[in-house]
C-alpha positions as CSV (number, residue, x, y, z in Angstrom):
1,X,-6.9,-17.1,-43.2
2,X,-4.0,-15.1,-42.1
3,X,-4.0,-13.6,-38.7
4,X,-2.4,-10.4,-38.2
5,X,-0.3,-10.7,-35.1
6,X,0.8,-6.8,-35.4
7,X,-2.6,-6.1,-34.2
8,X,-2.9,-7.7,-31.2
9,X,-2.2,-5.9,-27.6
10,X,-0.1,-7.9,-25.3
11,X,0.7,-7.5,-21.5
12,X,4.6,-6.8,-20.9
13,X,5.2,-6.5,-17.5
14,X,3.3,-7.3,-14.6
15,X,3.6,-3.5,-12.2
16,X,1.8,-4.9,-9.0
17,X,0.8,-8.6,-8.3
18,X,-2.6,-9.9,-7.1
19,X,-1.1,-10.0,-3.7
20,X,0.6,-6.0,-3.9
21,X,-2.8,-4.9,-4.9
22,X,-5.3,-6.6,-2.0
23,X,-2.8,-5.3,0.5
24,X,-2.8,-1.7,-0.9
25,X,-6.8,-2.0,-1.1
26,X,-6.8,-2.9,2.7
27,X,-4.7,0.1,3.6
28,X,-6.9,2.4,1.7
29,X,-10.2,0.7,3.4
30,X,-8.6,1.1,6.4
31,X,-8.1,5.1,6.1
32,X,-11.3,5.3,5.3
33,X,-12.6,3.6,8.0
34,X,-10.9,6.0,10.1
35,X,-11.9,9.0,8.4
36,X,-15.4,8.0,8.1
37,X,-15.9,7.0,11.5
38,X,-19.2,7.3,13.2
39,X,-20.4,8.0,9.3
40,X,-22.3,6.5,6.5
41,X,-20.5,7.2,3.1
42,X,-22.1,6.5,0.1
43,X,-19.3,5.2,-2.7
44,X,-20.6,5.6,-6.3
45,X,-18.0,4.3,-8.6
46,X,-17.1,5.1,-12.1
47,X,-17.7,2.9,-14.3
48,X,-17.0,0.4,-15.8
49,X,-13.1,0.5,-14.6
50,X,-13.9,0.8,-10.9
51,X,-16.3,-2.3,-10.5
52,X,-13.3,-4.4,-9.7
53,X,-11.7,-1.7,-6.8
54,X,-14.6,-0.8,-5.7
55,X,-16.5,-3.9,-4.8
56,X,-12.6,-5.2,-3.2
57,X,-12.5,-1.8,-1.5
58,X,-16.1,-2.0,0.4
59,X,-15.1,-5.2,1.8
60,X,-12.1,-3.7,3.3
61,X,-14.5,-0.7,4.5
62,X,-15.5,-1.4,8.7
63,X,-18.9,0.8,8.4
64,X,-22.1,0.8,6.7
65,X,-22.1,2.4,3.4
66,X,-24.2,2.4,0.0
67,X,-22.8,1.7,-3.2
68,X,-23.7,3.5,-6.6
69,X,-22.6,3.7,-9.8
70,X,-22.0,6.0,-12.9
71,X,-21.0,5.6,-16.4
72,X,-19.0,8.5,-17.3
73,X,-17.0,7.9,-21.2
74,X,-13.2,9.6,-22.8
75,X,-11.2,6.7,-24.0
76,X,-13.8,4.8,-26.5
77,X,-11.3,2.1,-27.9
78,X,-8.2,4.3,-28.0
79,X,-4.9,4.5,-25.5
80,X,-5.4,8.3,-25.3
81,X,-8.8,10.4,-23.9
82,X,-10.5,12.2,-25.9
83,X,-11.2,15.0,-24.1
84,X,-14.7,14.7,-24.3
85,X,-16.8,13.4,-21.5
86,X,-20.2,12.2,-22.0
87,X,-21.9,10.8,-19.2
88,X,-23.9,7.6,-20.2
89,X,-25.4,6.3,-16.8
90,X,-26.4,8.5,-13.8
91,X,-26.5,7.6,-10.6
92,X,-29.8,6.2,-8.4
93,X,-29.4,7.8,-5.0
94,X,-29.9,11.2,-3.6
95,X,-26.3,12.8,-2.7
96,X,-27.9,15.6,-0.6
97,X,-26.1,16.2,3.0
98,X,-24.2,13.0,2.2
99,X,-20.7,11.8,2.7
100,X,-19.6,10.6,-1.2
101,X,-16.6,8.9,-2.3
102,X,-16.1,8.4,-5.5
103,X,-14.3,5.4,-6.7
104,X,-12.0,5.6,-9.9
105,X,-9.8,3.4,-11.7
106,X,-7.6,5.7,-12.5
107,X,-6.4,9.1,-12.6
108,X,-4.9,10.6,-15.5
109,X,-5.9,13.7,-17.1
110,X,-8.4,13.9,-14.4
111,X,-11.0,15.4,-17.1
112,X,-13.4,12.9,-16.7
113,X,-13.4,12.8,-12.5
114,X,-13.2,16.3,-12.4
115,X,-16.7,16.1,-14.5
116,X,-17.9,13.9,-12.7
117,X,-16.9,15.5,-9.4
118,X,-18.6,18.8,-11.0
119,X,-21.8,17.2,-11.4
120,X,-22.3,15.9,-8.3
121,X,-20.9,18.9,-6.3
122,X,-24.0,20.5,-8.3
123,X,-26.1,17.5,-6.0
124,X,-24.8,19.6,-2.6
125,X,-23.4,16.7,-0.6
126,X,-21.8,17.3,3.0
127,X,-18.5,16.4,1.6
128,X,-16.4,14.6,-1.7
129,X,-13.9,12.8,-1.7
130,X,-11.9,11.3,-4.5
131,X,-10.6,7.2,-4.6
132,X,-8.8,6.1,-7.0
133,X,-7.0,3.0,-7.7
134,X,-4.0,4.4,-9.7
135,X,-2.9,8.0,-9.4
136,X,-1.0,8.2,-12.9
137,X,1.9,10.5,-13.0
138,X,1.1,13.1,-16.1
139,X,1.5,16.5,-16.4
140,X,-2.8,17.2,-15.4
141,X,-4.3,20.4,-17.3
142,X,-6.7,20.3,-14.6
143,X,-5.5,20.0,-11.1
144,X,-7.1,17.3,-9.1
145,X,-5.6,15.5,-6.5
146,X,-6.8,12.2,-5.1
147,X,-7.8,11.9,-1.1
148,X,-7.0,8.0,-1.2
149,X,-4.9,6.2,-3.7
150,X,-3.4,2.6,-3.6
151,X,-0.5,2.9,-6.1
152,X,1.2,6.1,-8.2
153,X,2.3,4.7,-11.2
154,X,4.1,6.4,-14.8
155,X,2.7,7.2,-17.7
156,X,1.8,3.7,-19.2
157,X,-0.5,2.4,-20.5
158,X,-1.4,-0.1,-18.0
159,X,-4.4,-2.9,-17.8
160,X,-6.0,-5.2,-15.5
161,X,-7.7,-5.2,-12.1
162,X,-10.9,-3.4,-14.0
163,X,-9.1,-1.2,-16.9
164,X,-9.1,-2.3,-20.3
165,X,-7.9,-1.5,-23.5
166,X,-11.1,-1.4,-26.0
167,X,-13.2,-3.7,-23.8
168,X,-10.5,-6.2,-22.8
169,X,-8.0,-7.2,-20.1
170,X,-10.5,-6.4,-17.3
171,X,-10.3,-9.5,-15.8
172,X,-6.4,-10.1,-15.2
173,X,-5.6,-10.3,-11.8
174,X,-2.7,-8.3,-11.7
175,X,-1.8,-4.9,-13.3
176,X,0.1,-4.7,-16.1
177,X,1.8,-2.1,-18.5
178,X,0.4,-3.0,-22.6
179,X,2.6,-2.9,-25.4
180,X,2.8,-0.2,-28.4
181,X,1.8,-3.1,-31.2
């Protein structure tokens, strides 16, 4: 059996080593700690790309906090968003008169977050925030701008440290810009 090598995705360049990336997460869980002092927040990340930043970043957070999650869906296996934002898992807790952070992976277009940031702005907590791993550099239709970020990066395609391209890559270690095969 042949097997098509056109078809497969590759890594090209490595943007931000293991080491670049714990470093920039301590700095970021260091503001927080600052602004949050004296505080509780609750972080409810977006799933599934922000597992990886998130459960780095709460170790690097100096306070007690809560941890949710929520599945919120605009890529399905493409390079490009959809648009369309369907929300497959809700959070657990009760936002109410709390302090949330939400975690992200990245932010692009920013219509997903924003979503996301509608819905639970709906919930009435005492303050949002935004935290996102990447803050990609792309013309945004909608204008959100990220409280904390670790690293600004082009408009790449990029995978690793929790994004993927259709379900894989997750895992690498380091971030990394994907090819056009």
């Amino acid at each position: 059996m042949e097997t098509k090598t056109k078809d497969v995705k590759k890594v090209t360049r490595v943007l931000y080593s293991k080491e670049q990336i714990a470093e920039a997460v301590k700095r970021v869980g260091a503001e927080i700690t600052r602004d949050y002092a004296g505080k509780k927040p609750l972080f409810i990340g977006v799933l599934k790309g922000s597992f990886v930043f998130m459960a780095d970043l709460i170790r690097e957070v100096d306070l007690p906090c809560r941890t949710d999650f929520m599945s919120a869906k605009s890529y399905g296996e493409g390079t490009v968003s959809s648009g369309f934002v369907r929300i497959v898992k809700d959070i657990d807790e009760v936002v109410e008169g709390r302090d949330v952070i939400v975690v992200e992976d990245i932010l692009d277009t920013a219509n997903t977050l924003s979503n996301v940031c509608e819905i639970l702005h709906s919930r009435n907590p005492a303050s949002l925030k935004i935290c996102t791993f990447l803050d990609k550099e792309v013309d945004r239709k909608i204008l959100l701008t990220p409280d904390y970020f670790c690293f600004r990066v082009e408009n790449e395609f990029v995978v690793g440290y929790g994004l993927d391209y259709a379900e894989k890559f997750r895992n690498l270690p380091y971030l990394g810009v994907l090819d056009d095969a």
